[in-house]
C-alpha positions as CSV (number, residue, x, y, z in Angstrom):
1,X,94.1,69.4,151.0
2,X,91.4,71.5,149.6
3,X,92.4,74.5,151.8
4,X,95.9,74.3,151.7
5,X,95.3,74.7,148.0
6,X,93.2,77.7,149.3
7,X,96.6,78.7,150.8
8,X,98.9,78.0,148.2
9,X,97.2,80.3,145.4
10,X,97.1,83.0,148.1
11,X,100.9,84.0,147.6
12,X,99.6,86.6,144.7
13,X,96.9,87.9,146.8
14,X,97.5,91.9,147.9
15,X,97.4,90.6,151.5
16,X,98.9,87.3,151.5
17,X,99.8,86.4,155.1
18,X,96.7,87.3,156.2
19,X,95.1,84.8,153.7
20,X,97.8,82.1,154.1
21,X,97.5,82.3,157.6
22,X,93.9,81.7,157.7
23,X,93.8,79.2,155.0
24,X,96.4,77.3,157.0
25,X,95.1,77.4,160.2
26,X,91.6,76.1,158.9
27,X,94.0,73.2,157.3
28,X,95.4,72.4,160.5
29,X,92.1,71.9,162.1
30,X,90.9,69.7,159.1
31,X,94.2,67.5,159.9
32,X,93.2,67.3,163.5
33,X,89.3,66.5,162.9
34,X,90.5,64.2,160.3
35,X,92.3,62.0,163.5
36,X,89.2,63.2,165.5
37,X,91.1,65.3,167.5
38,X,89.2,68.7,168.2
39,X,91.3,71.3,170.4
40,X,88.3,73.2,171.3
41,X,89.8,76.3,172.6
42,X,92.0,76.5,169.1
43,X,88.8,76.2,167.5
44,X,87.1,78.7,169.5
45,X,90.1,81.1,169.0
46,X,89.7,80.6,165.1
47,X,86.2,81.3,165.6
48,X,86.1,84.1,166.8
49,X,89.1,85.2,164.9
50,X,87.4,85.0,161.8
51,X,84.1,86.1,163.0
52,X,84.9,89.2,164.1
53,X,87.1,89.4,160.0
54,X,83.9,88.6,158.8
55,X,82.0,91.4,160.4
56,X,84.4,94.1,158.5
57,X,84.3,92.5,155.1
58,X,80.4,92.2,155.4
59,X,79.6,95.8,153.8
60,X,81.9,94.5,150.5
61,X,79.6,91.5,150.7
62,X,76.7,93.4,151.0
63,X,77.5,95.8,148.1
64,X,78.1,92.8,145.7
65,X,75.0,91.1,146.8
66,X,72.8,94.5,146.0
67,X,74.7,94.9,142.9
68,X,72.4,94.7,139.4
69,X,75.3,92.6,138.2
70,X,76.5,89.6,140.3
71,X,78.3,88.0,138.2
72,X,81.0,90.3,138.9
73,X,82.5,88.4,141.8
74,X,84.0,86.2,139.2
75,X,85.3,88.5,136.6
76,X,89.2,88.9,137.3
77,X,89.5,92.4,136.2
78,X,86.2,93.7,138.3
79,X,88.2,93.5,141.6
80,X,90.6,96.5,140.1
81,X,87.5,98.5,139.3
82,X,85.3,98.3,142.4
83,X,86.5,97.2,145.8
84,X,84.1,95.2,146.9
85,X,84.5,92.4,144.6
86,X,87.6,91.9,146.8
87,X,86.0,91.7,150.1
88,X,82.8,89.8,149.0
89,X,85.0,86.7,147.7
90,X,87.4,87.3,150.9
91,X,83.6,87.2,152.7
92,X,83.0,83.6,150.8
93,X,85.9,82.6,151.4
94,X,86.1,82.8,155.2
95,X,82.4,81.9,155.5
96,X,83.6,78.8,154.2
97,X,86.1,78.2,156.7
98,X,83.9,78.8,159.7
99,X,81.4,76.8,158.3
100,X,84.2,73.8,158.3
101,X,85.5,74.7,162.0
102,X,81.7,74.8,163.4
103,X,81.4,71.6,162.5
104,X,84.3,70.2,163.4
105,X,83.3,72.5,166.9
106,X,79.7,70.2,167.3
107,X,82.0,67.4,166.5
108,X,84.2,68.2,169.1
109,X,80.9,67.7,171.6
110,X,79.9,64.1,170.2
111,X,80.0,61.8,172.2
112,X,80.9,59.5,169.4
113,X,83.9,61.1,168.6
């Protein structure tokens, strides 16, 4: 539910299909881990996907994190004034997902599940 939320409020985003896209495909996987069913090659393809997303919106990330003043990630008007405040919270936000989908990834390998 939590990233379909995630998906909902990105409708106002400057790139919303991209983000609704993403936030809804992570949803779909936590439907299918929650009946403990892992299609590990749709996993994998997320994975990947949002991996190699990642690796472009690490310099935002990076810029942020360096910055004297970090709290700037969650001031609304910073993102018009610098850039990367955009892409370090896009960064967050789709570490968070492939957090989620490498666990449901081990999970796919349990024997117990």
């Amino acid at each position: 539910m939590l990233f379909l939320g995630f998906a909902f409020v990105q409708v106002n985003d400057p790139d919303p299909i991209l983000w609704v896209l993403i936030y809804g495909a992570t949803s779909i996987a936590c439907i299918m881990a929650a009946f403990r069913y892992y299609q590990k090659a749709f996993l994998i393809f997320l994975l990947l996907s949002f991996s190699i997303y990642l690796v472009f919106l690490f310099p935002g990330w990076k810029e942020w994190y360096m910055s004297s003043d970090r709290s700037l990630l969650l001031d609304d008007l910073a993102k018009m004034q610098y850039n990367y405040i955009e892409e370090a919270r896009e960064f967050l936000g789709l570490l968070i997902c492939i957090v989620c989908l490498v666990v449901f990834l081990i999970r796919s390998f349990s024997k117990r599940d």
